[in-house]
NUVEXSE-396011 format. One record per residue (C-alpha): residue number from 1; x, y, z; residue in one letter. Coordinates in steps of 0.2 Angstrom, whole numbers, always signed. Layout:
<nr->NUM, xx->X, yy->Y, zz->Z, rest->A>
...
REM end
This chain:
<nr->1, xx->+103, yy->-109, zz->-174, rest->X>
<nr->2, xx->+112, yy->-117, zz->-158, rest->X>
<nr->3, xx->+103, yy->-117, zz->-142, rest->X>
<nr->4, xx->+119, yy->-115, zz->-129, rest->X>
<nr->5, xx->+110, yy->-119, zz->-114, rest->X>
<nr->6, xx->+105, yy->-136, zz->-121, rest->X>
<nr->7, xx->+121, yy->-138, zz->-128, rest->X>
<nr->8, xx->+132, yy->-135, zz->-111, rest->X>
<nr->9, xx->+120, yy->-147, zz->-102, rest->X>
<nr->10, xx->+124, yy->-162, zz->-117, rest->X>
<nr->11, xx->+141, yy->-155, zz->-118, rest->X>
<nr->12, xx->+141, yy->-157, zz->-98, rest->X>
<nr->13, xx->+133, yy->-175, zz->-99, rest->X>
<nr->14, xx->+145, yy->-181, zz->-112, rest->X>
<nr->15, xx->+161, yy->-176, zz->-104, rest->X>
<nr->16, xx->+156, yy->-183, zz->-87, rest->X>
<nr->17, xx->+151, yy->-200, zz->-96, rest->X>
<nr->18, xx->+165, yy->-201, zz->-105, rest->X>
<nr->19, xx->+177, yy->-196, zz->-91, rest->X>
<nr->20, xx->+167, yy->-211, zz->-82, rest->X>
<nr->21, xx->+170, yy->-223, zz->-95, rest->X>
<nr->22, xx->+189, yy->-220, zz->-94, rest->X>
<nr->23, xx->+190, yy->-222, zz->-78, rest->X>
<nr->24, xx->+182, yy->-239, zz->-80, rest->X>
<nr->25, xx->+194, yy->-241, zz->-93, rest->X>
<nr->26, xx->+210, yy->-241, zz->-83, rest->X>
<nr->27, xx->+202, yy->-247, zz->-67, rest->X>
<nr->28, xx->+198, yy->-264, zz->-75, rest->X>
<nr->29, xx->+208, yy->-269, zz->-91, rest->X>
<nr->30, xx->+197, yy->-282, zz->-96, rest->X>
<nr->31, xx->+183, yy->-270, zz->-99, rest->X>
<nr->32, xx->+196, yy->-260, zz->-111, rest->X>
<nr->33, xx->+189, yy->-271, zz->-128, rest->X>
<nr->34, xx->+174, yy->-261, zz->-130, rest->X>
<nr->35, xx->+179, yy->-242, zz->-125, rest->X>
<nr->36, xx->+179, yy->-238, zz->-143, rest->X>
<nr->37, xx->+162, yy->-241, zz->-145, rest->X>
<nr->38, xx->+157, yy->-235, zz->-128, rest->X>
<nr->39, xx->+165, yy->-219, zz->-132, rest->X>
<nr->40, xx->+157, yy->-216, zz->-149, rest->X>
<nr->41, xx->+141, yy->-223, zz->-141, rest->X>
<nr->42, xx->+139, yy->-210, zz->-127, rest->X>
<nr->43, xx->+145, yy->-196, zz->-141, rest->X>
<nr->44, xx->+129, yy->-202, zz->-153, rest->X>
<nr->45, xx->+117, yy->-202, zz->-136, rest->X>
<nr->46, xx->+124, yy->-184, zz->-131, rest->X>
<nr->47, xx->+118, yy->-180, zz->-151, rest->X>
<nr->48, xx->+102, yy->-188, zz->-149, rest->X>
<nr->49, xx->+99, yy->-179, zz->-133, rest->X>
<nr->50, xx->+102, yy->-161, zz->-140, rest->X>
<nr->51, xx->+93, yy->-164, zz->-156, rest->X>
<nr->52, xx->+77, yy->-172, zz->-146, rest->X>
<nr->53, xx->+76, yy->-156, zz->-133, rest->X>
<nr->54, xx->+81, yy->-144, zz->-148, rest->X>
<nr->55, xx->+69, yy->-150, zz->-160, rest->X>
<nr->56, xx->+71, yy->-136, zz->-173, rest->X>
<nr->57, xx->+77, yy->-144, zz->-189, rest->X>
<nr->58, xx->+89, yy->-159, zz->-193, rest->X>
<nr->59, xx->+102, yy->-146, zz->-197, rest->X>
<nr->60, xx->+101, yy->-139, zz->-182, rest->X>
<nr->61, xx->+101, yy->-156, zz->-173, rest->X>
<nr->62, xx->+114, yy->-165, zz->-183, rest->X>
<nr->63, xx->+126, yy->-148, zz->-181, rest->X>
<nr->64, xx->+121, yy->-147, zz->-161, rest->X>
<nr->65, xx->+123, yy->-166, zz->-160, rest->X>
<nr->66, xx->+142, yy->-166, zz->-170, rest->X>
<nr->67, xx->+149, yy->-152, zz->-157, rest->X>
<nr->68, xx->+144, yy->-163, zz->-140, rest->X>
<nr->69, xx->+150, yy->-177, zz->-148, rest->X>
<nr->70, xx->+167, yy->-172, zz->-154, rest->X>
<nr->71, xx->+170, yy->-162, zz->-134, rest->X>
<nr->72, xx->+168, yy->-178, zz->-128, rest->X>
<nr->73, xx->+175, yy->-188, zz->-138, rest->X>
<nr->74, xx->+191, yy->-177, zz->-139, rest->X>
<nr->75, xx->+190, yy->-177, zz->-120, rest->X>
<nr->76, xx->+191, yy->-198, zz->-120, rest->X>
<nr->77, xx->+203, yy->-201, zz->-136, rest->X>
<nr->78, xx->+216, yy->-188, zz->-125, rest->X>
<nr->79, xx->+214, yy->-195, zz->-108, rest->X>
<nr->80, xx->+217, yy->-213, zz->-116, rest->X>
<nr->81, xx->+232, yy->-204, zz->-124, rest->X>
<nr->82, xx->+237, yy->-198, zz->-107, rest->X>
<nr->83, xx->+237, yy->-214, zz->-98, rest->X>
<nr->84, xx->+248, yy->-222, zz->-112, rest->X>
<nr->85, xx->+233, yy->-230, zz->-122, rest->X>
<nr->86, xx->+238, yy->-224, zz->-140, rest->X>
<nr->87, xx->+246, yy->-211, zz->-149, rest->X>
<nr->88, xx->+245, yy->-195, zz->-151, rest->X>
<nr->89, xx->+242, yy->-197, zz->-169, rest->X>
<nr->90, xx->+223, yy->-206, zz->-164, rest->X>
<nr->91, xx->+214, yy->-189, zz->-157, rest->X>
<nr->92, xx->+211, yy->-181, zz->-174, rest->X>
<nr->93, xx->+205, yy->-198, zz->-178, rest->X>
<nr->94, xx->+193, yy->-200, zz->-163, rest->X>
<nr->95, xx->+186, yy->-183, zz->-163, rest->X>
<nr->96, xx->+183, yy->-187, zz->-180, rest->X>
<nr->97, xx->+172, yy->-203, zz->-178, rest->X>
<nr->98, xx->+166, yy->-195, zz->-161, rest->X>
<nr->99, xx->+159, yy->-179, zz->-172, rest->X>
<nr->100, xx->+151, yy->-192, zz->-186, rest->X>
<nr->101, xx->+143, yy->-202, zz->-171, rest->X>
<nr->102, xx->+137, yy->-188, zz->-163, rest->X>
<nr->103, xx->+131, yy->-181, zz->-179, rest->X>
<nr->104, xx->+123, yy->-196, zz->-182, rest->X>
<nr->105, xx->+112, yy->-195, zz->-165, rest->X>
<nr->106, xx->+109, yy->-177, zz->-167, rest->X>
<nr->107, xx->+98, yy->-183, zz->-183, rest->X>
<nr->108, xx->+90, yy->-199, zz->-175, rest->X>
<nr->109, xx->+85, yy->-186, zz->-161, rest->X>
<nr->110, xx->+78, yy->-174, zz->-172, rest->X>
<nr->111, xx->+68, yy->-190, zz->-179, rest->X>
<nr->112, xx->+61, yy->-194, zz->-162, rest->X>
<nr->113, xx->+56, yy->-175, zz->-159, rest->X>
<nr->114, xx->+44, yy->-177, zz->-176, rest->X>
<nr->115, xx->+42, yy->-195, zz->-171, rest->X>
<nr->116, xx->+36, yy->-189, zz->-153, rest->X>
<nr->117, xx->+25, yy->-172, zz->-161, rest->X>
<nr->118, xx->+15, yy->-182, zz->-171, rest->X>
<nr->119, xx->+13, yy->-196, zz->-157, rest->X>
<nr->120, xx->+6, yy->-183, zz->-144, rest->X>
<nr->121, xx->-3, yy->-173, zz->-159, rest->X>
<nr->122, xx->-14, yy->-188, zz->-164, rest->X>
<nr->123, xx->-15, yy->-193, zz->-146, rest->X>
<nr->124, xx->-23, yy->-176, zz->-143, rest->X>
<nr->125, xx->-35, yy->-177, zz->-158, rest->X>
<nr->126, xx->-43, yy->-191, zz->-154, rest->X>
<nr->127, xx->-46, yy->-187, zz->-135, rest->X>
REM end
């Protein structure tokens, strides 16, 4: 059902944006007002990125999708936590949201793999 080649390459993607984002984060404070949707942003793309290349089903995606979103977003909600951003008691939280987010993209990716199918299918009939 998982495909764990795409999933490390999402998972990979994910973390290093996120890690990016945090680092932005604490580099400039003013830009700390929209890390939370940054974060859940980059988990919903990493979805939509795994579900588009999977293209197997909206289970499939939406399951894909939630995994890569919740590694990364685990990975953002603790390093927040570990330069002194929240408390501890926020990571369940933010995996949480960052699953659902992710799970979210993972079915707007598989949306654009039928979307795209049909595109190049028609595209190819008429040619």
């Amino acid at each position: 059902m998982l495909d764990l080649t795409i999933l490390k390459r999402v998972v990979f993607v994910g973390l290093v944006c996120q890690c990016a984002l945090l680092a932005c984060g604490w580099l400039w404070p003013g830009f700390r007002p929209g890390l939370l949707f940054g974060v859940m942003m980059i988990a919903a793309v990493a979805g939509l990125l795994y579900a588009r290349d999977l293209a197997r089903g909206f289970l499939a995606g939406m399951l894909g999708g939630a995994i890569a979103g919740a590694a990364g977003g685990v990975v953002a909600v603790a390093g927040a936590n570990w330069l002194g951003e929240q408390p501890e008691i926020f990571i369940p939280y933010g995996a949480m949201v960052t699953m659902l987010t992710g799970a979210v993209g993972g079915l707007f990716g598989e949306l654009d793999a039928r979307l795209r199918a049909y595109i190049v299918r028609k595209l190819t009939e008429h040619s």
